[in-house]
Each structure stands twice: as structure tokens, then as C-alpha cells.
C-alpha positions as CSV (number, residue, x, y, z in Angstrom):
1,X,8.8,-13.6,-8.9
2,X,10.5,-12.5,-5.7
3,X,8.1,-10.2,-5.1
4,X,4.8,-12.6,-5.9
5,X,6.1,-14.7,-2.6
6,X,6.6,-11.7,-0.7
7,X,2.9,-10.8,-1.0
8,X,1.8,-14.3,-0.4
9,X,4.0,-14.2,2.8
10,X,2.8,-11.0,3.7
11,X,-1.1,-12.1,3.0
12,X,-0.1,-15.4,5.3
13,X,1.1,-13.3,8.2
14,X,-2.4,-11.2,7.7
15,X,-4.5,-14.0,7.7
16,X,-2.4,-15.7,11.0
17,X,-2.8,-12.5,12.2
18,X,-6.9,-12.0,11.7
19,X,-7.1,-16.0,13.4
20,X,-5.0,-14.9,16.5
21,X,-7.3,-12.0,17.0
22,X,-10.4,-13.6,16.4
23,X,-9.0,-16.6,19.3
24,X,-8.1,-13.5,21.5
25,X,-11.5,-12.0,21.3
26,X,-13.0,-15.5,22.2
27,X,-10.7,-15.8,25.1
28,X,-11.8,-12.8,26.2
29,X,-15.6,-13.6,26.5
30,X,-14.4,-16.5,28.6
31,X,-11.3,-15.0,30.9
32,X,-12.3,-15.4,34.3
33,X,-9.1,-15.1,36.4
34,X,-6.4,-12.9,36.1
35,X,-3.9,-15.5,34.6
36,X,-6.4,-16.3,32.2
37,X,-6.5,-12.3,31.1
38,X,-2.8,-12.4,31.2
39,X,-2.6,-15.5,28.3
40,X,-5.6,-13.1,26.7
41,X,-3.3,-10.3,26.3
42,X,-0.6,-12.3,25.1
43,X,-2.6,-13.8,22.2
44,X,-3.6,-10.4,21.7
45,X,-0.3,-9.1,21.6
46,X,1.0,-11.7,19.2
47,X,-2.0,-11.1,16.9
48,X,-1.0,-7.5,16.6
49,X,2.7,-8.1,15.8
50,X,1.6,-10.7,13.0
51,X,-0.7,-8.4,11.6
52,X,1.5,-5.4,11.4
53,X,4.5,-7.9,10.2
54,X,2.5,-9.1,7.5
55,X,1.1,-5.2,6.5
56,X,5.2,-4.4,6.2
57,X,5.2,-6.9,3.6
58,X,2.5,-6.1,1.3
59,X,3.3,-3.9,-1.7
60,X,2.6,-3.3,-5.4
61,X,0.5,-5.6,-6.4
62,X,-1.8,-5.6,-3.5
63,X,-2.6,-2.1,-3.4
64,X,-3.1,-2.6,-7.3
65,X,-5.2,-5.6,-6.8
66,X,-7.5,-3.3,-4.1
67,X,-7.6,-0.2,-6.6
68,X,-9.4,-2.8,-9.5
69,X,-11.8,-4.1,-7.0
70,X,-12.7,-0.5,-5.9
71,X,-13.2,0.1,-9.7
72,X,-15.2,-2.5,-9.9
73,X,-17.1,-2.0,-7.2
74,X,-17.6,1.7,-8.3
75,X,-18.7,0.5,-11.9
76,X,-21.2,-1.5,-9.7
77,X,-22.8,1.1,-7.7
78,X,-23.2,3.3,-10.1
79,X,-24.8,0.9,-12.7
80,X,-27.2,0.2,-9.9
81,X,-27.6,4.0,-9.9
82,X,-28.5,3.5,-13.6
83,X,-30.9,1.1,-12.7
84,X,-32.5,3.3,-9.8
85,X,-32.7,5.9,-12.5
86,X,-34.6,3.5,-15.7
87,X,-37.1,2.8,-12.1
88,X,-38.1,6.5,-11.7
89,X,-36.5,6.7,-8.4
90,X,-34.2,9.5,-9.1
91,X,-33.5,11.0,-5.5
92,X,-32.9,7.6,-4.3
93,X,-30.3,7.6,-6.8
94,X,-28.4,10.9,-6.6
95,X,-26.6,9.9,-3.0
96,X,-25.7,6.8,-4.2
97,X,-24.2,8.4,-7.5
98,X,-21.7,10.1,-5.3
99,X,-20.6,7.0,-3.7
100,X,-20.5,5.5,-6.7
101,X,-18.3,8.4,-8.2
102,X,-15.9,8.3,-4.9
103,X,-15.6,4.3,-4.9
104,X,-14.6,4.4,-8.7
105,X,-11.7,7.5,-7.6
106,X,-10.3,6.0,-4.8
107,X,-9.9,2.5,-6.9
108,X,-8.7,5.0,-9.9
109,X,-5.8,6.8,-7.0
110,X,-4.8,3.3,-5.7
111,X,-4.2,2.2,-9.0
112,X,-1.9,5.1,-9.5
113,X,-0.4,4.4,-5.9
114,X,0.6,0.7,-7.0
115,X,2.6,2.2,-10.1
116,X,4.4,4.3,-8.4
117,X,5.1,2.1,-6.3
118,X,6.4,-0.2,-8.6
119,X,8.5,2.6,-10.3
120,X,10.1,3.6,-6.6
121,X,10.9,-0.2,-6.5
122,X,12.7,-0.2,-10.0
123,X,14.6,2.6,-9.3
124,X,15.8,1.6,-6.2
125,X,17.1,-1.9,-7.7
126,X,18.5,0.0,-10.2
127,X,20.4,2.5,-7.8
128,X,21.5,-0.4,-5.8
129,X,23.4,-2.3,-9.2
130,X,24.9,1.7,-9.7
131,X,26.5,1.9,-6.6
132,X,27.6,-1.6,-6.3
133,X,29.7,-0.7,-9.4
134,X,33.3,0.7,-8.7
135,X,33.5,4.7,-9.7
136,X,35.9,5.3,-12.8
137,X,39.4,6.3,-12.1
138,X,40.5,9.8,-13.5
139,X,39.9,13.5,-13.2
140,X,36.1,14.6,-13.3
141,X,35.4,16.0,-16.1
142,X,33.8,19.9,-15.7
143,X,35.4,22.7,-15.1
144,X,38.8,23.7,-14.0
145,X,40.1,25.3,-10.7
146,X,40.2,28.7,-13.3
147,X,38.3,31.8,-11.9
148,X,34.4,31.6,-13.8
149,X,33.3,35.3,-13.5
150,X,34.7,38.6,-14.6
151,X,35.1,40.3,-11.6
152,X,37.5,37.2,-10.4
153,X,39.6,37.1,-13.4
154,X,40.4,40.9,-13.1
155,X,38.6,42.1,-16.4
């Protein structure tokens, strides 16, 4: 669940981030004086760091919820290719088969991307609760401080 808010936050601080830019661009079209460019930039600036803040906290289950749309959107394209095909129009459908087939892969990669993602995420949680766990008292188990070859032992 802690992660759900954390991609709603992050999606917030994107969309903040997309208004501020579009409210810089249209200060822009109407900066006439220096100061006025001065506030400009400043929007522009503060648009920028919003944008990137809110990137930083998008993770998992954005990049898997990008990967089905591109599936989707490649099932789409190339069911229109289908449809170019049934209407004779073959050449007009062989470019758009490869776009079709390279929409479908990248939604396909950034699927795999999001698991992975969500593996590196476990394991870190889980290496965090290992190490926040005292070490055991004793002598490590393995081998002695005895010689391990035969040329050390002498034989």
C-alpha cells in the first residue's frame, strides 16, 4: 500500500510539474521586460524540479502499467494491419506491421522491467530486516587456521 501512495505522489508532482511548464511557456509569449523573463525562468525552473521530483518517485507499477498499454497499443496496430491486409492493401501494411511488432516488444521489455523492479525492491526490504538483525555470537563455522594444501602441511 505504501508504495500505491508513492506513485500517486509521484503522478501529482508530474502533473504539477506539466501545469507549471505549460504557465511558463505562456509567460513566455507574453514577457516583455527583463523582470518579467526573470519570474519566467523561475516558473520554469520550479517546473523542472517538480517534474524531475515526481519522475524519482515513480516505480513498479508505473512502468508495468506503460508496458500493458504499449501491448495494447501494439495488439492494435497490428490488428489494423490485419485489417489493411483483408482490404488488399498489403504494402500499406507491411511498415506498419513492424511498428506494430516493435510497440508490442517494447510494452513486452517494460513489462519485464517492472518485475524486476519489483524483485530488486523485495530483496532490498528483505536485506534491510537481515541486517537489522544482531549477528550470532560464536566461532564461524568453516575451516580451521590448519594448513589446506599438501605442499603446506609438509607431505
Amino acid at each position: 500500500m505504501k508504495l500505491i501512495w508513492r506513485e500517486v505522489a509521484g503522478w501529482l508532482l508530474v502533473v504539477v510539474g506539466l501545469a507549471l511548464a505549460v504557465t511558463f511557456l505562456g509567460f513566455l509569449a507574453r514577457s516583455q521586460t527583463v523582470l518579467q523573463y526573470l519570474g519566467t525562468a523561475g516558473v520554469g525552473i520550479v517546473a523542472l524540479t517538480v517534474l524531475l521530483g515526481g519522475s524519482r518517485l515513480l516505480g513498479a507499477l508505473t512502468l508495468e502499467l506503460a508496458g500493458w498499454l504499449l501491448v495494447l497499443a501494439g495488439l492494435a496496430v497490428l490488428y489494423q494491419c490485419y485489417a489493411l491486409i483483408e482490404d488488399s492493401r498489403v504494402f500499406e501494411a507491411a511498415p506498419l506491421t513492424i511498428v506494430g511488432i516493435i510497440v508490442f516488444r517494447g510494452g513486452i521489455h517494460l513489462l519485464k522491467v517492472a518485475v524486476a523492479a519489483r524483485i530488486c525492491l523485495l530483496a532490498k526490504e528483505r536485506t534491510g530486516q537481515d541486517t537489522a538483525r544482531p549477528p550470532a555470537r560464536g566461532t564461524p563455522s568453516g575451516r580451521g587456521s590448519a594448513p589446506t594444501t599438501a605442499a603446506a602441511r609438509g607431505s
